[in-house]
C-alpha positions as CSV (number, residue, x, y, z in Angstrom):
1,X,-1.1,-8.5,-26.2
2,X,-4.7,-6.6,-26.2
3,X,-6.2,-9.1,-24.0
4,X,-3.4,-8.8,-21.4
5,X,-4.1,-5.3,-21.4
6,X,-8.1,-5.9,-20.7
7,X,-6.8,-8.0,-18.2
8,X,-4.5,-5.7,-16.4
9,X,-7.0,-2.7,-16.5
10,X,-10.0,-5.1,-15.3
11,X,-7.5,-6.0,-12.8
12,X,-6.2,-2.7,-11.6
13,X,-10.5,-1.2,-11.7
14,X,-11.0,-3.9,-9.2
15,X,-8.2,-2.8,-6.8
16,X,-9.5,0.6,-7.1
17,X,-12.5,-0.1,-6.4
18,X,-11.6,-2.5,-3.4
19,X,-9.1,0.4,-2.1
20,X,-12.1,3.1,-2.5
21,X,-14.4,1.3,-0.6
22,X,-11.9,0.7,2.2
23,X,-12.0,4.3,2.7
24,X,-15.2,5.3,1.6
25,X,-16.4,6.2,4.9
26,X,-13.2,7.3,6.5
27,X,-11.4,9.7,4.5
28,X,-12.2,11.9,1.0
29,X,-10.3,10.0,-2.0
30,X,-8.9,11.0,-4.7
31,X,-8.1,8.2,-8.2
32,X,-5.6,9.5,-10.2
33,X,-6.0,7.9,-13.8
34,X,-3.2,8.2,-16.8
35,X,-5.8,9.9,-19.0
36,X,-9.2,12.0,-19.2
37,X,-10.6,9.1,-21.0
38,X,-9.5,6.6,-18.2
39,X,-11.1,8.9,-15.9
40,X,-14.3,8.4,-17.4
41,X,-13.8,4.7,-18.1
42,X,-13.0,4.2,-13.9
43,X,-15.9,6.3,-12.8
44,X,-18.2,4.2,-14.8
45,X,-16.6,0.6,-13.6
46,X,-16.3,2.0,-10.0
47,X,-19.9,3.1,-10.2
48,X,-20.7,-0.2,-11.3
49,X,-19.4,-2.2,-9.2
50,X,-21.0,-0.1,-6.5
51,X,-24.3,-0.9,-8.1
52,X,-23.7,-4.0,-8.8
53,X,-22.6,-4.7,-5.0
54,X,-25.1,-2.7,-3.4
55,X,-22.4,-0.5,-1.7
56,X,-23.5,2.8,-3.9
57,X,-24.7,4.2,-0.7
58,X,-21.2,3.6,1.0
59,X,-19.3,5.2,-1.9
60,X,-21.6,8.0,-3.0
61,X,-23.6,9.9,0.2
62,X,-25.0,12.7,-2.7
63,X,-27.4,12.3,-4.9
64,X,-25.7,12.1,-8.4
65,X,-26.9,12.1,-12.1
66,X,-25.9,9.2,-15.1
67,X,-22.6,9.0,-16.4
């Protein structure tokens, strides 16, 4: 169903999100996402979260512009 679906992608953002910030200050990484809109759609969450969770600094070193 839809909801399963908003479930599974909230689900699988979060993952990414955890997994990018594992290596955030290790290694370069690279998301691969299904779609160019799905691209968009991760960047925005994983940006976010980083926000949100005060680990912008961890995951983005640059200065960058708005999404």
């Amino acid at each position: 169903s839809e909801k399963k679906a908003i479930e599974r992608f909230q689900v699988m953002n979060e993952v990414c999100y955890e997994k990018l910030l594992d290596q955030a200050e290790k290694n370069q990484t690279l998301v691969f996402v299904h779609s160019r809109k799905e691209t968009a759609k991760t960047a925005r969450f994983v940006c976010g979260m980083a926000i949100e969770k005060e680990t912008i600094t961890r995951v983005c070193r640059e200065k960058i512009g708005p999404l």
